[in-house]
N, C-alpha and C positions, 0 to 999 in steps of 0.2 A: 374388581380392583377399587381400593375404597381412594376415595380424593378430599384431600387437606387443605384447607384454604384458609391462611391467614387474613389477619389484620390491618391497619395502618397501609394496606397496598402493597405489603412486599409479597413477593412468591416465598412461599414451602417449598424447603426441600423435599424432595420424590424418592424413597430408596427402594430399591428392587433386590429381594435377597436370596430367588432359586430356592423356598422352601416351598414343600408339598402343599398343597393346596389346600386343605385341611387343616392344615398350625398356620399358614399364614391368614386363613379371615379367623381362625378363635383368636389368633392375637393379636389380630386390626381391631374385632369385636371389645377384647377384654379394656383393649387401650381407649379406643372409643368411649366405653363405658367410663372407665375412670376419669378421660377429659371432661363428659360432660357433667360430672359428680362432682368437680375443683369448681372453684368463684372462677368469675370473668377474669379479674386481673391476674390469675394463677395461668388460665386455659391462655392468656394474649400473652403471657413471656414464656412459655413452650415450645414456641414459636423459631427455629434462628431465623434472622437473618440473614441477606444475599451477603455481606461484607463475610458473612462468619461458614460460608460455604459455598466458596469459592474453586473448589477442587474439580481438576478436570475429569469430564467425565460423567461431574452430575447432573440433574437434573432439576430445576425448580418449578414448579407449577402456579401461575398467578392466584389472585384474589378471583373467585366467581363472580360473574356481573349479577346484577340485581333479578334479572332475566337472563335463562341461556337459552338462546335461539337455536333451534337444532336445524337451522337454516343457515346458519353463521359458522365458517371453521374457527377451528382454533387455530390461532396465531403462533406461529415457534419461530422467536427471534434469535436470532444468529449474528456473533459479538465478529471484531474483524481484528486485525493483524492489533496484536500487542495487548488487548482488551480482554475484559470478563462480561457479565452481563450486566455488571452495574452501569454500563455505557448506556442504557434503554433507562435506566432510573433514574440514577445522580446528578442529578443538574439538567433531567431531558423528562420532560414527561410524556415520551410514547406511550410506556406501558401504562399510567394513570388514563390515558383519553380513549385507548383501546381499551379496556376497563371498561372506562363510561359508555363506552360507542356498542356497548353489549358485547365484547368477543371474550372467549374464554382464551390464556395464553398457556404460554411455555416458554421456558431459556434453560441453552444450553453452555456447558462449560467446556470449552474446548482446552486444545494443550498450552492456549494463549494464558488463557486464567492460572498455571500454574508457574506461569513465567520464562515459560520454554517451549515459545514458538517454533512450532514446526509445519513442513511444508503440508500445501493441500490436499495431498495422497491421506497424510495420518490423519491429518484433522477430517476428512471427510469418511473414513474408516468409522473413527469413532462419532461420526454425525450420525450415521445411518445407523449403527447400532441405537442410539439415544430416540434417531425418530419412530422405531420399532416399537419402541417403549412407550412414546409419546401419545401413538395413535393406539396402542391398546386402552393406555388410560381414559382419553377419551372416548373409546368403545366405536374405534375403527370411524371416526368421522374425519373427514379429508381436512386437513394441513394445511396451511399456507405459509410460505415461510418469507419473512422480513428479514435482511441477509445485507449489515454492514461491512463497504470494505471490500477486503480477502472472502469474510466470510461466504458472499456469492457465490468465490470460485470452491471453497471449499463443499457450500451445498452440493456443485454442478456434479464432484467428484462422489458423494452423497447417491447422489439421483441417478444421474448414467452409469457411472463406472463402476456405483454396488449396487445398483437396480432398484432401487427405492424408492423412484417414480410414481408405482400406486399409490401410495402413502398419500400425495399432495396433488394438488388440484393445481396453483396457481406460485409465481415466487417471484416477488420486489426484491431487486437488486439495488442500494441505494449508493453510489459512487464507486461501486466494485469495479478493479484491475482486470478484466476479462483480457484484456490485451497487454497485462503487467504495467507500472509504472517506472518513467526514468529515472526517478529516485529510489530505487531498487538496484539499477543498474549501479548508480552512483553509492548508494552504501557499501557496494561489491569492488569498486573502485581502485586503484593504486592509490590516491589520491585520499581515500575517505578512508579505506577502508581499515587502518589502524585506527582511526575515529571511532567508525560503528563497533568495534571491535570492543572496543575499553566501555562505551557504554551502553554494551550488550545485546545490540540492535543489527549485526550482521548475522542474522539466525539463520535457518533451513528455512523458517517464513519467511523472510526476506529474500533470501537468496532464491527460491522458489518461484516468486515472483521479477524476476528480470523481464525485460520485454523480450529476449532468446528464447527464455525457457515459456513462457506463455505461447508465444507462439507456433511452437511446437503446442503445448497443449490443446490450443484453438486447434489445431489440425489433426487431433487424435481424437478430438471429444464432439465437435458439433455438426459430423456426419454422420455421428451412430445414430441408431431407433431410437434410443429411450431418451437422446436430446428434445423430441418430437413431441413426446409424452407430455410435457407439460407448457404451461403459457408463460412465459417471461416479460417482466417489466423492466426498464430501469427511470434510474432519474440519474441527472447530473450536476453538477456546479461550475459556476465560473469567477465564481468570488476568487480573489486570492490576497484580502486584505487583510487585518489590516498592514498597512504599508510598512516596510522593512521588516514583518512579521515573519517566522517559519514560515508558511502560506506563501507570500511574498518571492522569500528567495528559493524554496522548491519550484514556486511557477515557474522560473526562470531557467531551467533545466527541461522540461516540458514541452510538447510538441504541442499547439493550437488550443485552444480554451480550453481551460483545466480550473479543479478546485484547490490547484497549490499542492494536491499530492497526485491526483490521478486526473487525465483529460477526458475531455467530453467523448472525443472519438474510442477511449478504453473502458469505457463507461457503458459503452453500449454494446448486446452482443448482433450477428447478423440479423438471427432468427428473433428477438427478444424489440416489445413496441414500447420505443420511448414517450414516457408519461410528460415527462417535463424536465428541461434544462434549466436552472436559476439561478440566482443570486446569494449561493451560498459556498461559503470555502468547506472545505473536507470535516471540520469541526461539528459544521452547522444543520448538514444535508440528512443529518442522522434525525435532530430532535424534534417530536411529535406536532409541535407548535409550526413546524416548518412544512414537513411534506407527508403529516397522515392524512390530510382529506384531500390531498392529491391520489393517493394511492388505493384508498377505502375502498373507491367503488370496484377496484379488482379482488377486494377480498369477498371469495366469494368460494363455495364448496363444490362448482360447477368449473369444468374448466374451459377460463374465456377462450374468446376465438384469436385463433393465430393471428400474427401482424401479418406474416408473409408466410409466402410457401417457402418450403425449406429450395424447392430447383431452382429459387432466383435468390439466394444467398449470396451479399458480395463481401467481401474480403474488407477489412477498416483499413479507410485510404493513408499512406503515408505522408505527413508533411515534412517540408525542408525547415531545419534547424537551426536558425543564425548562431553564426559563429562568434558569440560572444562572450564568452567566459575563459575565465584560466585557472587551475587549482592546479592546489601544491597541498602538500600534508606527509605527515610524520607522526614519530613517537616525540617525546617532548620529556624532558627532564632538564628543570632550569632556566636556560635563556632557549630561544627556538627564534630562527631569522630566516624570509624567505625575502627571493628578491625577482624581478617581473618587469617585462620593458610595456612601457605605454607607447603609443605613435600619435604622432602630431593630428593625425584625423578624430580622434578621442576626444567628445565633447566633456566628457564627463566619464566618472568609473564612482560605482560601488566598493570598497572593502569589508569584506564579513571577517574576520576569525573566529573559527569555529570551533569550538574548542570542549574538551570535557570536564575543565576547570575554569572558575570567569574571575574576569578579569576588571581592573578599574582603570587600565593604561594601554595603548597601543601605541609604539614610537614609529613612527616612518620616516622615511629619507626621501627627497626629491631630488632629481635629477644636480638642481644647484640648490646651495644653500644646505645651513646646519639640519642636526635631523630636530624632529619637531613630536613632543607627546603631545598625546590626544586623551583626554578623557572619553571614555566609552563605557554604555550599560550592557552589562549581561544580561541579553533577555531568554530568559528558557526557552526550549525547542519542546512542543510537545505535539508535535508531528508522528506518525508512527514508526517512521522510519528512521529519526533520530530524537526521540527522546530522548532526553538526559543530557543532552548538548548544550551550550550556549553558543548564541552567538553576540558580535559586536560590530560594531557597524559604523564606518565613515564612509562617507560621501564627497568626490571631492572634484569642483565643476572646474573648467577648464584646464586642465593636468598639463602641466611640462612633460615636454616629450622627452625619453630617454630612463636610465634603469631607473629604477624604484626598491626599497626594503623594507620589508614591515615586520615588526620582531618585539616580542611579548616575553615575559618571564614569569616562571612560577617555583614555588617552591616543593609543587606538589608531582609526584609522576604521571603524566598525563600522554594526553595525544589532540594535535590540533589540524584544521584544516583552515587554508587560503584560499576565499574564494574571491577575485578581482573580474567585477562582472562592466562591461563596456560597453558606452553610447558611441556609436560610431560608423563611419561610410564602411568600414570596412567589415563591420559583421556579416551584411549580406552578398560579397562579393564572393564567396568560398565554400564550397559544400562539402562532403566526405560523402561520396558514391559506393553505391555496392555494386558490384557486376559479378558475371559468375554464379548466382543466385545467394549470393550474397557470401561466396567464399574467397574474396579479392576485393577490397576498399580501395577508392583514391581520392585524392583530393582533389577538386575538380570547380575553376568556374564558374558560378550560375549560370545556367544558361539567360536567364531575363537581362544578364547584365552583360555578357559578353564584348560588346562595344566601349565597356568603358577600360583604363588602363590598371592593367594586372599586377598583382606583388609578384614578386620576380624572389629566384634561390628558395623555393619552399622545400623545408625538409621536415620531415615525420621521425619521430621515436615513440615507440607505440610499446608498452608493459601488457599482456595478455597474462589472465589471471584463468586457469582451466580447471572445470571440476567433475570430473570423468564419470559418468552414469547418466541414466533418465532420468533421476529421481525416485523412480518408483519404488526401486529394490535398496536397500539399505545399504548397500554400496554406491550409490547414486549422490546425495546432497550432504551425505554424511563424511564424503570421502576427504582427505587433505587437498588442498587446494594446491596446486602446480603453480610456478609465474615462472614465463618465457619470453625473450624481446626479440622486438625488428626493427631494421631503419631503414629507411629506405623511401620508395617515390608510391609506394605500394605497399598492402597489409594483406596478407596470405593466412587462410584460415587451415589449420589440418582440417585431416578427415575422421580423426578419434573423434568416437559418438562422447557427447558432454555439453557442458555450458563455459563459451567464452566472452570472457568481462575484458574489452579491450578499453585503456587509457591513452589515445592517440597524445601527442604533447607537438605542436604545430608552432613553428617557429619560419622566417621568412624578412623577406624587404620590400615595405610599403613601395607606390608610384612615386613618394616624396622620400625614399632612398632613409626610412627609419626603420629600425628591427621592429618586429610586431610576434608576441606571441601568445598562444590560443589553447584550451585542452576541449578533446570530443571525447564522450564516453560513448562507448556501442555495446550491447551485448547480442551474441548468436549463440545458438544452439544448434547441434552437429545432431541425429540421431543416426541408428546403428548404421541405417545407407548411405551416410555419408552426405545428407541432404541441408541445408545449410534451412536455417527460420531465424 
């Protein structure tokens, strides 16, 4: 198989066309011959570019180093939710320093690059086809693969679940959802989910990704063999600035140190030896300047030694979630007004609207006194999970207790989300409990705080959003989504095998007798036994 290697550092595209063996080297030969018979500047624009071939599916081949070490694997970078491969070039020079650093590479084009993400089943289907491809060209020398993101999980499904484990030696996971992210749960949302919706970011990749439906995944995939087969790294971040950034207000949805999309604790898998956690938000953790000579020394075509035995694998701990957020969201055409009670313990709140149109005004009403506009910037969302969104942003320290409105206009048809996030005694006073193994929620106390005085009247109205299959089969993530409610002191999950995206909406009266109300997102997942993740 002949190898093409560009110029200026971009990867050739790789095409593979199932002809006989015979017509395909006379017309790699004949073509060969003619390239090298054109001037230089003819042979360098032959060439496309990664911008100009884009298509999921293919394949591009890097630039050869100056030296190939037949010591050294080739590298195949793996793009993550919503991305193509230019995520490794554009603004990031991995692929330039791995170049330098002597490795031959690879990138692949998943169904992201075509603009219609889909969940880790397909994208890892056609992973393992591609890496078949990958390691012939190379002439069967072992793999490593650098895997932002989603893309991790879609290798994992690659390697175990189509057996493609031989292939590779060693795989850096660099901020992958192994355990899904809350802002997954949150784009599935009541709440959001007309939002992700309108800017095209509530996909089967998304939705794939719930912390339910991972769950379940982790429990299907990393007790087989061919989890075994290979050596896992990760790294993680904890940046989530800068301040009021996407970064910023995804952290805040989040369970314990996260890079503003995915946390440290989802970041890692049981079996898989953390390289390093650092000071990078989800943007950052990817570009080469940042974490390749953290990760170098595992690129290696030997496979490293395991962190742990797989017989002492533990489960990624759950943390408790303060109770401090409230969202509201719709479809939007013209005026759109939400309205949200503060309580006198409320140091201070955040207001985002979040919106798929931006805006230069936010009018809000306080408790007493006229309403008041606010000039506010639209600042893009270029997070993966909401791209294309803006948000806007007030801040506003000491708040009058009592309702509140905040209400935007546009001329355009849109869809917005309210998110009123709280400094306050009363965030950590209140949890939402699973019991039943997780097919029955309540709201429940802290326990650390038990001694101190309770809100009192607490009632739950909770929107379940169900989407009936495993995913696997085409009836699974593809299928229309159901929404069904409860209210009550309690949240009762069926026993239909699916993914449930529940919007608790938590409303109650402060120790200082003020309304207070709160939103919890949760997602579970049911499989066919009825077993609750």
């Amino acid at each position: 198989m002949s190898k093409y290697t560009g110029g200026r550092g971009f990867p050739v595209q790789l095409i593979y066309k199932g002809e006989d063996w015979m017509k395909k080297t006379l017309s790699l030969f004949i073509a060969v011959f003619l390239l090298l018979s054109l001037p230089s500047a003819a042979f360098a624009g032959g060439f496309k570019t990664p911008g100009n071939s884009l298509v999921p599916g293919t394949i591009s081949i890097g630039e050869a180093p100056a030296y190939i070490d037949p010591a050294k694997p080739a590298i195949v970078f793996v793009q993550g939710l919503t991305n193509d491969s230019t995520v490794w070039y554009n603004e990031n020079d991995m692929y330039s320093r791995a170049v330098a650093a002597g490795y031959e590479t690879a990138f692949v084009e998943l169904n992201d690059s075509g603009g219609t993400p889909k969940s880790y089943w397909d994208n890892g289907a056609m992973l393992a086809g591609q890496l078949e491809e990958i390691s012939t060209h190379f002439g069967g020398k072992k793999l490593v693969i650098v895997a932002f993101s989603k893309g991790g999980v879609d290798t994992q499904v690659a390697l175990i679940h189509e057996g493609k484990y031989p292939l590779v030696s060693n795989v850096i996971t660099l901020s992958s959802p192994h355990y899904g992210s809350e802002l997954a749960d949150l784009a599935n949302s009541t709440s959001l989910g007309w939002l992700a919706s309108l800017i095209g970011q509530n996909s089967e990749g998304t939705q794939s990704l719930q912390t339910g439906t991972m769950n379940y995944f982790r429990s299907i995939t990393d007790n087989r063999f061919e989890a075994s087969q290979n050596s896992y790294f990760s790294l993680a971040g904890t940046r989530t600035g800068p301040w009021f950034s996407a970064y910023w207000f995804g952290s805040g949805f989040i369970s314990g140190p996260n890079d503003g999309v995915v946390s440290v604790a989802s970041a890692k898998l049981p079996y898989s030896r953390s390289l390093a956690v650092g000071n990078w938000n989800h943007g950052e953790i990817n570009k080469g300047y940042n974490t390749l000579s953290i990760f170098q020394p595992y690129l290696t075509t030997q496979r490293a030694a395991p962190f742990s035995a797989f017989s002492t694998m533990e489960a990624k701990e759950e943390e408790v979630q303060p109770l401090d957020t409230l969202l509201r969201g719709g479809e939007q055409n013209g005026k759109a007004s939400e309205s949200f009670y503060v309580e006198d313990e409320a140091e201070s709140l955040v207001i985002n609207w979040m919106s798929a149109t931006p805006h230069e005004t936010i009018t809000l009403k306080a408790p007493r006194g006229p309403a008041k506009e606010y000039e506010v910037t639209a600042d893009a969302d270029d997070t993966m999970f909401f791209n294309g969104a803006y948000h806007h942003t007030i801040e506003i320290t000491d708040p009058a207790a009592g309702k509140w409105t905040a209400q935007t206009v546009t001329d355009q048809a849109s869809a917005y989300a309210l998110m009123v996030t709280f400094t306050s005694d009363l965030n950590d006073q209140l949890v939402l409990e699973p019991s039943d193994n997780k097919r029955s929620w309540a709201l429940e106390t802290n326990p650390g705080l038990r001694n101190k005085a309770r809100p009192t009247g607490i009632q739950m109205f909770t929107d379940i959003g169900f989407k009936p299959g495993n995913g696997k089969e085409k009836r699974g993530l593809g299928q229309q989504m159901r929404q069904f409610k409860q209210s009550g002191k309690t949240i009762s999950i069926p026993s239909n095998e699916g993914t449930y995206n529940m919007t608790v909406e938590v409303e109650g009266t402060t120790p200082a007798g003020d309304k207070f109300q709160r939103t919890v997102i949760e997602s579970v997942f049911v499989d066919e036994e009825g077993v609750a993740f």
